[in-house]
C-alpha positions as CSV (number, residue, x, y, z in Angstrom):
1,X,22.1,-4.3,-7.5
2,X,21.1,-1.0,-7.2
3,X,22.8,-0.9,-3.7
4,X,26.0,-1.2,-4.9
5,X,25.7,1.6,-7.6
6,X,25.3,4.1,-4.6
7,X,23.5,5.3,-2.2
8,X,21.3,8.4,-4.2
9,X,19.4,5.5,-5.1
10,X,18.5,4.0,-2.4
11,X,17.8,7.0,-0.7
12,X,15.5,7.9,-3.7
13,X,13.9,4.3,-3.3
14,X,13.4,5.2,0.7
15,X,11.6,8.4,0.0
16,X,9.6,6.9,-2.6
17,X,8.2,3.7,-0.4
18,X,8.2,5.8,2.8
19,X,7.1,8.9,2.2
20,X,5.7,9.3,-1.1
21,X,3.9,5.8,-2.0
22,X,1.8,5.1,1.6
23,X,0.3,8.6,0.9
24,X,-0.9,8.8,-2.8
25,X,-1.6,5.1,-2.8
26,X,-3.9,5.2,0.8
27,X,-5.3,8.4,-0.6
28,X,-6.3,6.3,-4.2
29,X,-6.9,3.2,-3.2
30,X,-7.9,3.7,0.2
31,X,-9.5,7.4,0.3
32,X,-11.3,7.1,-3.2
33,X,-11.9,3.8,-4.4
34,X,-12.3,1.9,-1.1
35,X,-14.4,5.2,0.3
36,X,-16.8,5.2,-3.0
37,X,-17.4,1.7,-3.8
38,X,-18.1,0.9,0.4
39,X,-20.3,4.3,0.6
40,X,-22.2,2.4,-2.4
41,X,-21.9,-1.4,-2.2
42,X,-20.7,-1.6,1.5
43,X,-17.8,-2.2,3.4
44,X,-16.7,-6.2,2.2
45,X,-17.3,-5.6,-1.8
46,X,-15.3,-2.1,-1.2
47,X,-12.5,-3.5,0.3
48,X,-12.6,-6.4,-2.4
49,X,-12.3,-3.8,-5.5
50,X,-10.3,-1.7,-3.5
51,X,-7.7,-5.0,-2.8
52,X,-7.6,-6.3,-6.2
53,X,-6.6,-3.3,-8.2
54,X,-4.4,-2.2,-5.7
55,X,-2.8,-5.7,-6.4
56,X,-3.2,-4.9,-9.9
57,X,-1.8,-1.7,-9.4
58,X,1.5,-2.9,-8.4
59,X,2.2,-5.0,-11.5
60,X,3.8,-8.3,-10.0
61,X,1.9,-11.0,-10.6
62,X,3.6,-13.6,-8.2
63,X,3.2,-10.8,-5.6
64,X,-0.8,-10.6,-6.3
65,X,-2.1,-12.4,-3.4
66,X,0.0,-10.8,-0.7
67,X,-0.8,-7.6,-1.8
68,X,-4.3,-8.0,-2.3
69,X,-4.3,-9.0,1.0
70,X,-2.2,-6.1,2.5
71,X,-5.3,-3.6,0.7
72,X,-7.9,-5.6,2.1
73,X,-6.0,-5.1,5.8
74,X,-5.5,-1.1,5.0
75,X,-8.8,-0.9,3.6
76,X,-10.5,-2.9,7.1
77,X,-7.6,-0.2,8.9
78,X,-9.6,3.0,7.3
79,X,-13.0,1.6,7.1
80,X,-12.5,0.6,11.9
81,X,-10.8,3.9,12.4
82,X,-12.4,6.5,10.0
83,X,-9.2,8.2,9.1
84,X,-6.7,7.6,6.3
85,X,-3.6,8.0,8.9
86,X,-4.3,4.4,10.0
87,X,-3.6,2.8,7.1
88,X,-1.0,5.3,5.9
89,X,1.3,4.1,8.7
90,X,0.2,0.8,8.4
91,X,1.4,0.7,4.5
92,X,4.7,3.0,5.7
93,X,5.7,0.0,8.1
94,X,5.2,-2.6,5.5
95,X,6.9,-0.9,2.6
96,X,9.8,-0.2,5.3
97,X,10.1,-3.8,6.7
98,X,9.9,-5.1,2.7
99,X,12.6,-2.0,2.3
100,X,15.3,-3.8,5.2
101,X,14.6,-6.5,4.0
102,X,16.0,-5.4,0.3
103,X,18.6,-3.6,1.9
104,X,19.9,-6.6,4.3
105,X,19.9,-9.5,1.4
């Protein structure tokens, strides 16, 4: 696995899910999709859209319902506090518990 090749990789795999991913992806999904299609449709057929192509987005279809549900959760996160933060640390703690439990198996 890519554990045992080394560590660079796993720490480029940390920065990527921690850092890097709950940022652009709350900012896409989140910010602009969720944000424009709620503004227009309203808040359930925003976070709908915003859910299924961030499902989409992540390209594993056995994974589709769990992280459809995760965006509608992030997307309910932004749209009750107003502010992207909410749902950025809310998508940093998942991709880190989904990180240990890579790392620990």
């Amino acid at each position: 696995t890519f554990i045992e090749e080394g560590g660079v990789v796993l720490v480029l795999l940390s920065i990527l899910a921690l850092a890097v991913a709950p940022v652009a992806e709350e900012i896409f999904f989140r910010g602009f999709i969720f944000g424009g299609a709620a503004t227009r449709y309203g808040f359930m057929k925003g976070a709908l859209a915003s859910a299924a192509l961030f499902s989409i987005a992540h390209i594993e279809p056995l994974k589709f319902l769990p992280l459809f549900v995760l965006g509608f959760l992030l997307a309910w996160i932004y749209h009750k506090t107003g502010a992207l933060w909410g749902s950025m640390i809310a998508h940093l703690l998942n991709n880190a518990l989904a990180l240990l439990v890579v790392v620990l198996t």
